[in-house]
C-alpha atoms as one frame of an Amber mdcrd trajectory, in Angstrom:
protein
-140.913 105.600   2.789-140.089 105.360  -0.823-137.729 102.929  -2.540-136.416
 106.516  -4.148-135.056 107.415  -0.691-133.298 103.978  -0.435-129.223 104.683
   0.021-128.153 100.813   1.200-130.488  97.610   0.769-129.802  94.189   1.544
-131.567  91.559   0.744-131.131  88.360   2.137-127.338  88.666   3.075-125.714
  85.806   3.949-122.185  85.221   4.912-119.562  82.213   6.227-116.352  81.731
   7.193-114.935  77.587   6.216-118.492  76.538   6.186-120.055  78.031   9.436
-122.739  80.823   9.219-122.022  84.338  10.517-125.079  86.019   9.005-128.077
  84.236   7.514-130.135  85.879   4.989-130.449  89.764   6.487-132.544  92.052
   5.212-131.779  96.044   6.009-132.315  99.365   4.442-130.748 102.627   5.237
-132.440 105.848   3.668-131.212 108.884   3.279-131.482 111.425   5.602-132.073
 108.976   7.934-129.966 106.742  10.676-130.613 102.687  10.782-129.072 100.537
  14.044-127.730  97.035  13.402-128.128  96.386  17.102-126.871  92.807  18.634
-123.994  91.851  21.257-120.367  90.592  19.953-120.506  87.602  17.984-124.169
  88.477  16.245-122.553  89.473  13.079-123.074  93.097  13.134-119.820  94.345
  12.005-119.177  91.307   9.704-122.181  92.442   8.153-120.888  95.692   7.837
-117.286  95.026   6.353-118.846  92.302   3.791-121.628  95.434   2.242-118.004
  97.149   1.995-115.809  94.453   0.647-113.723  94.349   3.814-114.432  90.611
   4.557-111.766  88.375   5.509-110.527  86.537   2.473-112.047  83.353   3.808
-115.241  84.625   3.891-117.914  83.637   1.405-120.984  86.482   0.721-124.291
  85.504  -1.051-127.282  87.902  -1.706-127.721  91.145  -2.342-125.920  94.581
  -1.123-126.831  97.650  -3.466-125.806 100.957  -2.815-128.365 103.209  -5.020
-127.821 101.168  -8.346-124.573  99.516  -7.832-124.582  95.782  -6.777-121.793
  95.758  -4.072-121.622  91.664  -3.610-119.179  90.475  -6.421-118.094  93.278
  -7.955-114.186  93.572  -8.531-111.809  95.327  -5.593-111.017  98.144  -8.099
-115.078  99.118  -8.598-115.520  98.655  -5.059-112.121 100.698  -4.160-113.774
 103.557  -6.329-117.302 103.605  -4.539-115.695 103.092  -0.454-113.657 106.770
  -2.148-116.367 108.830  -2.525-119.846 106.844  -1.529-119.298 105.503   1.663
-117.482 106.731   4.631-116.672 104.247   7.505-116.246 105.347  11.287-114.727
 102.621  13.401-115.034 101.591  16.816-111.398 102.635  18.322-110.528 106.385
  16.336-106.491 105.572  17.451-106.143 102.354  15.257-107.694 104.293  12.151
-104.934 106.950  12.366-101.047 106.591  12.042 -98.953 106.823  15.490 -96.617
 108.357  13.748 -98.147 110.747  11.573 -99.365 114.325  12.232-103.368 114.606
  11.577-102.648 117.193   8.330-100.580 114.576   6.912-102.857 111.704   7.001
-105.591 114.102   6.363-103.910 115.136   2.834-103.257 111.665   1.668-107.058
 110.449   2.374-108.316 114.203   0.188-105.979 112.768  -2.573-107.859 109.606
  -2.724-111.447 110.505  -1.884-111.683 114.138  -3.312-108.217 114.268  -5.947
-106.887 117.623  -4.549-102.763 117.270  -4.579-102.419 120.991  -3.682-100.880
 121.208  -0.033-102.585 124.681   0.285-106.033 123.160  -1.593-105.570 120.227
   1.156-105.358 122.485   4.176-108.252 124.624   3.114-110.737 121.452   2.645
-108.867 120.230   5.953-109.883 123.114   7.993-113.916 122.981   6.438-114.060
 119.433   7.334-112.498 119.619  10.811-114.528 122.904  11.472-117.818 120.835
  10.693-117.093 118.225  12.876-116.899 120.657  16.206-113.496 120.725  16.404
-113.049 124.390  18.616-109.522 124.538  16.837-108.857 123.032  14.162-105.348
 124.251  13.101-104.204 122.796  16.292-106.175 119.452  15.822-104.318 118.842
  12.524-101.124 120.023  14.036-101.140 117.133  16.543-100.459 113.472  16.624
-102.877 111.147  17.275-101.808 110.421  20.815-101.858 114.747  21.307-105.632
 114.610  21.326-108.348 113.591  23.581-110.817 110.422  22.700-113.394 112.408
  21.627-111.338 114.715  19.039-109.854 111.630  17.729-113.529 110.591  16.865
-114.559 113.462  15.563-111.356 113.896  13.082-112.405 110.270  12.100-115.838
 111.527  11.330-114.523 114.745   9.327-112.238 112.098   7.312-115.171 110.242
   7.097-116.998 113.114   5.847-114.464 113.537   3.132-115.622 112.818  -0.467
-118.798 113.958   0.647-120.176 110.291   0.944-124.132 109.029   0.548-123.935
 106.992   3.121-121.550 106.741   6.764-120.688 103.288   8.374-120.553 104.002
  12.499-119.425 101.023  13.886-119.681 101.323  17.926-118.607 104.900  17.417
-119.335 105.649  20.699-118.636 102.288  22.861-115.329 103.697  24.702-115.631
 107.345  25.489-116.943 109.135  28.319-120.659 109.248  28.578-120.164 113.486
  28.048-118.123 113.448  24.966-120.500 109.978  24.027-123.595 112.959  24.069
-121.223 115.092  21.652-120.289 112.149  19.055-124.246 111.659  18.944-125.709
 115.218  18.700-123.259 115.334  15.880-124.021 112.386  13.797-127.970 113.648
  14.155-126.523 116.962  13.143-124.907 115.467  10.303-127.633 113.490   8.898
-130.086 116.188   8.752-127.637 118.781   7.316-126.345 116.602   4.641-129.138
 114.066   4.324-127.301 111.190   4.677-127.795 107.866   5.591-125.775 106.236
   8.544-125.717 102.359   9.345-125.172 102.517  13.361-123.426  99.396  14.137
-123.881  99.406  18.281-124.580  96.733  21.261-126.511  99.635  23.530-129.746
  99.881  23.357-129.743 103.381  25.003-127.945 104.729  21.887-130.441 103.499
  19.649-132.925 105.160  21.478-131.495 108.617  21.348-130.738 109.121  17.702
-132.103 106.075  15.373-134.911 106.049  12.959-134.715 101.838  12.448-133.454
  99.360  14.367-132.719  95.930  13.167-131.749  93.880  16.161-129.202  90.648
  15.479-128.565  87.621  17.099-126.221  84.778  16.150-126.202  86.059  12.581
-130.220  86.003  12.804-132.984  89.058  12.456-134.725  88.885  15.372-136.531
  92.100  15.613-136.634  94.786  13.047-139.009  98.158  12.888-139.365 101.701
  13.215-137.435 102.730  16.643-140.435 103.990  18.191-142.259 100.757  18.240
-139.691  98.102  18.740-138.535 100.315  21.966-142.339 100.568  23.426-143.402
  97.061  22.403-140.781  94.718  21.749-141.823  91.134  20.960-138.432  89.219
  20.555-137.353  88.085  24.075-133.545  88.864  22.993-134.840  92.068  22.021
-136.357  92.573  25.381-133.027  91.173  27.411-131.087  93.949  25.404-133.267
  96.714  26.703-133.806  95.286  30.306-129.876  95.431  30.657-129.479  99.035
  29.953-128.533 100.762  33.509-131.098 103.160  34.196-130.613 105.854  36.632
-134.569 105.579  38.124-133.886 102.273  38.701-130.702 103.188  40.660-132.334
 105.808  42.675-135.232 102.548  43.514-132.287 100.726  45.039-131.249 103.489
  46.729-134.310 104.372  48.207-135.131 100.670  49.153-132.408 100.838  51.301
-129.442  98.807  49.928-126.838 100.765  51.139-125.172  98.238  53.801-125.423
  99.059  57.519-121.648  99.926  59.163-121.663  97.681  62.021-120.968  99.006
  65.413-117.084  99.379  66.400-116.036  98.214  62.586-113.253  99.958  61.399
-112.924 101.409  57.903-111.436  99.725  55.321-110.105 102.442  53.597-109.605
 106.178  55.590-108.216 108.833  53.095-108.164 113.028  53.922-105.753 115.015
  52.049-104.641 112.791  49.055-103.145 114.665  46.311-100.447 112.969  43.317
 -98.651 115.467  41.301 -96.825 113.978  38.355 -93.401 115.592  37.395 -92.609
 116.134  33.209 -90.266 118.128  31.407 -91.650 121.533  31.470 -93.234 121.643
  34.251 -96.029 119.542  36.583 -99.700 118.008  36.651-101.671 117.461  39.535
-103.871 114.655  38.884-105.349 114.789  42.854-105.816 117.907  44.702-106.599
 117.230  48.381-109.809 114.271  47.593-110.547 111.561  50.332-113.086 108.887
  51.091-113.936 106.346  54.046-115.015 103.005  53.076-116.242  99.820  55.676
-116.567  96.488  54.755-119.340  95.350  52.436-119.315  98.756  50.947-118.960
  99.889  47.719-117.528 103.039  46.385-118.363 104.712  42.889-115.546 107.469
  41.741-117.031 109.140  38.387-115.383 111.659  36.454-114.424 111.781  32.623
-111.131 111.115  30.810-108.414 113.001  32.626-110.588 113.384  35.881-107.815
 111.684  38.193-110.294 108.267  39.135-107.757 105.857  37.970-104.903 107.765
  39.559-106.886 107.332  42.721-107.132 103.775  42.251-103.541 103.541  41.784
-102.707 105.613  44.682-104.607 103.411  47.082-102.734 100.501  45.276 -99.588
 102.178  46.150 -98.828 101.886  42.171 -98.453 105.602  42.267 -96.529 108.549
  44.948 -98.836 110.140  46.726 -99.047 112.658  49.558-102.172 112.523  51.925
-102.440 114.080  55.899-104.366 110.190  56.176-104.230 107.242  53.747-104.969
 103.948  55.604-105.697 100.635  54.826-107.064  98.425  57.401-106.148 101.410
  59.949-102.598 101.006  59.000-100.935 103.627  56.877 -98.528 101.349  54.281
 -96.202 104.256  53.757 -94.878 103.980  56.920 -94.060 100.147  56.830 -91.099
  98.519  56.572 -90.373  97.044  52.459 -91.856  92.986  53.056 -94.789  94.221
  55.678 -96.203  97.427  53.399 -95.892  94.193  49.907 -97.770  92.525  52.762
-100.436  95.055  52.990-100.657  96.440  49.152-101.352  92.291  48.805-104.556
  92.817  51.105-105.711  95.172  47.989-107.454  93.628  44.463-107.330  94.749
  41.394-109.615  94.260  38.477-108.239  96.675  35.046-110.808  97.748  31.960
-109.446  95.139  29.376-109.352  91.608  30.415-107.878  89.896  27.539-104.421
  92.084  28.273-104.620  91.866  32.375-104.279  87.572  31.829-101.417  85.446
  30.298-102.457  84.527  26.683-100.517  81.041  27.282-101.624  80.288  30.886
-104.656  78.243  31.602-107.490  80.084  33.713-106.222  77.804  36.767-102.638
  79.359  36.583-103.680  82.571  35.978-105.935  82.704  38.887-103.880  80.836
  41.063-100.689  82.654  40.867-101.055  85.241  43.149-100.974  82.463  46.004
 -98.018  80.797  44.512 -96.104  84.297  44.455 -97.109  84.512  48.014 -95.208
  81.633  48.893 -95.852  78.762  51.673 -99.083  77.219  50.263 -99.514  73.607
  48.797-100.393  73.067  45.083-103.258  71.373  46.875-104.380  74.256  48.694
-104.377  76.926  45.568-106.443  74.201  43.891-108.988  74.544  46.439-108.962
  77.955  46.376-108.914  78.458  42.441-111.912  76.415  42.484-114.010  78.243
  45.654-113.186  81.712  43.922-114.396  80.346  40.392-117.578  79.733  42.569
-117.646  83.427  43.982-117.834  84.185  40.526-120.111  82.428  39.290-117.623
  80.172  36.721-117.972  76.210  36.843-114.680  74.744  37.811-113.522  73.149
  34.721-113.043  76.608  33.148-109.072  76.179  35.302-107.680  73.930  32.058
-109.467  76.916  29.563-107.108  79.154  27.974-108.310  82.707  27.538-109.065
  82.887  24.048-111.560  80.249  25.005-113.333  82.609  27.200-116.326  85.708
  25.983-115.209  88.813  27.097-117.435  88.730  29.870-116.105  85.033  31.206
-112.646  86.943  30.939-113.970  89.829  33.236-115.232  87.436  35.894-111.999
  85.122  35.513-110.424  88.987  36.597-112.378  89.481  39.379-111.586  86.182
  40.533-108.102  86.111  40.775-108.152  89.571  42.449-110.148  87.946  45.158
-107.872  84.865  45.434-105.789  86.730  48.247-108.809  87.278  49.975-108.499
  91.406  49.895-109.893  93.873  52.424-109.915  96.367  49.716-111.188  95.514
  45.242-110.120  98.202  43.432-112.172  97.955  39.643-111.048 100.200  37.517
-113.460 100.863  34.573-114.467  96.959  34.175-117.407  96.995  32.439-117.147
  99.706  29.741-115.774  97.585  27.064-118.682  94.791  27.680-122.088  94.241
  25.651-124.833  95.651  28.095-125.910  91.738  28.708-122.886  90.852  29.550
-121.826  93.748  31.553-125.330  93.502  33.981-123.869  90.204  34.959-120.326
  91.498  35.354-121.836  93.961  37.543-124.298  90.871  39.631-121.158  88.864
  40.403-119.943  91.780  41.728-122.032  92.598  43.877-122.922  88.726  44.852
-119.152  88.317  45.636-119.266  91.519  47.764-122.000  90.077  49.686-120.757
  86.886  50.253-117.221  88.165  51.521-117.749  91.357  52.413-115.037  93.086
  50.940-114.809  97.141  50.729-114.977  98.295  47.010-113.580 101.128  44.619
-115.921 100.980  41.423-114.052 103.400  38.639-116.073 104.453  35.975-117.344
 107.228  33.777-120.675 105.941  33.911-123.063 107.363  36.633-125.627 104.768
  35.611-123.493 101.749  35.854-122.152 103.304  39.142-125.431 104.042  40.556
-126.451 100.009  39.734-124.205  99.324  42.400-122.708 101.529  44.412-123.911
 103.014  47.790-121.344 105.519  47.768-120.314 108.175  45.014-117.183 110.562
  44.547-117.793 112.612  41.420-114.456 113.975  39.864-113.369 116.672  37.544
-109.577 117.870  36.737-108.402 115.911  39.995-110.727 117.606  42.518-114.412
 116.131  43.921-117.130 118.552  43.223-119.383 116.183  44.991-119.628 113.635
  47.470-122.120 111.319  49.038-125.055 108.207  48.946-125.939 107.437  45.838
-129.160 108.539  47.099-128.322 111.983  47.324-125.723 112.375  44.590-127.759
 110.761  41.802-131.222 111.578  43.160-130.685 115.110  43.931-127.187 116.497
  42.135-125.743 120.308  43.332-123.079 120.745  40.642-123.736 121.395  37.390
-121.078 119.067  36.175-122.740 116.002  37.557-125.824 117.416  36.343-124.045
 117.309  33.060-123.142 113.957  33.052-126.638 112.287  34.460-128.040 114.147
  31.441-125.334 112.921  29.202-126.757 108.652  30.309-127.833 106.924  27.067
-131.347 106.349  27.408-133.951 103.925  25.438-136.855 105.901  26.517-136.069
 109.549  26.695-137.501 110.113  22.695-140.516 108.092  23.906-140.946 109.821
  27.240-140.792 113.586  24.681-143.071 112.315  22.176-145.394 111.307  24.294
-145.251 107.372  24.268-144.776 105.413  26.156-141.582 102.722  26.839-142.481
  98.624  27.954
């Protein structure tokens, strides 16, 4: 490819923060018309890299080397220069679409500041004109009403795409997507991608894909450079580095990408645990249904679902955004009202209990939430935290909990001096598992995790997902898996509940609802999976 097509190059990048390396000496080019993956797990340096080509960098930072955008060299030139070229050259997508939009500002009115900046048009009717273009080109079905609403109005995936369409603005060389994709739904995820493709070829553009999944790369780069510890590892074409990989991190990143044939393997080798004869369920639900009451009117988030669950078993409930999974999770935690003709727990129905006996049986049920760093006590020491569900219970000697705190650090595969760690000590992952822990302290019938992996590097969230199911082995618990994801769900569950507006459109082993699907929405969403290979597998090639 010609240097002539060259939008971004940098050449031998280097950046630290009070003396310790983040990135060391990078090279990376993005062409135009073309999109290039900086691909590595949190902590690599991906996005650092990212914000320093911008001038972004925390003011501690120190960057070396070389960043040029077409002509212009980006590393030391002043904040006004590099104010100018971020107005109109580059457009940056971030990770979380809320946090790059005001609360408390309507979309049109953020929308006409950024035109002011990037494009100079001060006419309100001007404004709402290049508004509706942009927000039209993004795939926004309305786009009056998008820029009517506040942020908190619209869905995940039309937040992303009005960050895109601001983005857009200026009409920019080259787009920034840093994990654009990492929290939505693996639907609205396929949307987000078929559009950046679309965009690139339309407006030949360059895009710098800043991502920890491997399956994205596959689907829409061109290049991949893959970073670890502020290191190049691997870089090439994405057709090669996917079917022959030589880097061994490279090759960890790709072998932890769920894949739904190797779900339907473990389905077929017969993982699903036996029900032992004259075991009760765990978990008996017919008829459940939770209807939430607003001004206006009424939402039913449930609409007559159920499930049966023994011991040892685990559970998968998919659905999107808005499908009612986490309201079921609630509703078996009792965190919700909910009417059901049957809703047991350990073949006793909680709503008919007196107040101490049904806090006696809702403490028989676990729960592990999506973000760890805001489910523990940012002051508390890992032993506290995981310990305090015993001393809430009452009756048991510091002694005792000790013991405990330890033998569930075990379960979960943590050593025990992680008890005096605080949790901005801890990865995300080590978080995750100190979670799961402390939901097991109480020694549950019933784990309720709701959407725990989604926010984890694929590495970190195939262990997440092995001390799961190691810890479900060893005790035997019954478990609710929530997630959008029908490939992390099909890693480990030997049941599945697929959701969609509050009602299951299909039901079964993971066997038959993965291996052989009869609605078209879960259809939809199997074909929706990230997946390394899938170019590969339509070219012709072949993956490793």
């Amino acid at each position: 490819m010609s240097t002539a097509d060259e939008l971004l190059a940098l050449r031998d990048l280097q950046v630290s923060i009070a003396g310790r390396s983040i990135v060391t000496g990078l090279d990376l080019t993005v062409h135009a018309g073309r999109i290039t993956a900086l691909v590595g797990e949190s902590g690599s340096g991906k996005s650092m890299t990212a914000l320093s080509t911008i001038g972004l960098q925390p003011r501690s930072a120190e960057v070396r080397g070389s960043a040029r955008l077409g002509a212009a060299e980006l590393v030391g030139c002043s904040a006004a220069e590099m104010r100018r070229i971020r107005s109109g050259q580059i457009g940056m997508i971030f990770q979380e679409p809320g946090q790059s939009l005001s609360p408390v500002m309507k979309v049109s009115k953020g929308f006409r500041h950024v035109l002011a900046v990037r494009e100079g048009i001060r006419s309100r009717a001007r404004a709402e004109t290049r508004m509706r273009e942009l927000l039209s080109s993004v795939g926004l079905p309305d786009p009056d009403r998008s820029a009517a609403s506040y942020p908190h109005e619209l869905s995940g995936g039309e937040l992303q795409r009005v960050v895109i369409a601001l983005a857009l603005s200026g009409d920019p060389a080259l787009l920034i997507a840093d994990e654009p994709t990492t929290a939505l739904d693996v639907t609205v995820q396929r949307g987000i991608l078929d559009l950046l493709v679309r965009i690139v070829a339309e407006r030949q553009i360059g895009v710098l894909l800043i991502t920890h999944d491997m399956g994205v790369v596959g689907e829409i780069a061109d290049e991949v450079v893959v970073l670890k510890d502020g290191d190049v590892v691997e870089t090439g074409p994405v057709r090669e580095v996917l079917s022959a990989p030589e880097a061994p991190y490279t090759q960890a990143l790709l072998s932890a990408v769920p894949r739904l044939a190797e779900s339907l393997e473990r389905a077929d080798g017969g993982a699903v645990p036996e029900r032992r004869e004259g075991e009760h369920p765990v978990v008996r639900v017919e008829g459940l249904s939770v209807e939430y009451h607003r001004r206006g009117g009424s939402h039913r988030a449930l609409d007559d679902v159920g499930m049966e669950i023994r011991r040892g078993e685990i559970h998968g409930l998919v659905g999107e955004s808005g499908s009612g999974k986490s309201t079921w999770g609630k509703a078996l935690a009792g965190l919700v009202p909910a009417q059901a003709r049957t809703l047991e727990i350990e073949g006793v129905d909680p709503r008919t209990l007196g107040a101490s006996q049904r806090r006696a049986a809702y403490a028989r049920v676990g729960l592990v939430f999506q973000d760890p760093a805001s489910s523990l006590n940012p002051r508390r020491t890992v032993g506290w935290s995981i310990g305090e569900p015993l001393q809430l219970a009452g009756g048991i000697s510091r002694t005792d909990i000790a013991r405990r705190v330890k033998r569930a650090l075990e379960i979960v595969h943590l050593p025990a001096s992680y008890v005096s760690r605080l949790p901005h000590e801890l990865s995300g992952g080590q978080r995750q598992r100190v979670s799961i822990a402390r939901a097991l302290i109480l020694e549950p019938a019933l784990l309720i995790a709701d959407e725990p992996t989604s926010a984890l590097d694929v590495t970190i969230q195939a262990h997440v997902i092995d001390v799961l199911r190691d810890a479900i082995a060893e005790t035997r618990f019954a478990c609710v898996f929530i997630s959008h994801d029908l490939a992390v769900v099909g890693s480990l569950a030997d049941h599945v509940t697929v959701l969609r507006a509050g009602r299951a459109v299909e039901q079964g082993t993971a066997r038959e609802v993965l291996g052989d699907p009869q609605h078209e929405y879960t259809r939809a969403l199997l074909a929706s999976v990230p997946d390394p290979e899938r170019r590969l597998r339509e070219d012709g090639g072949e993956a490793a």
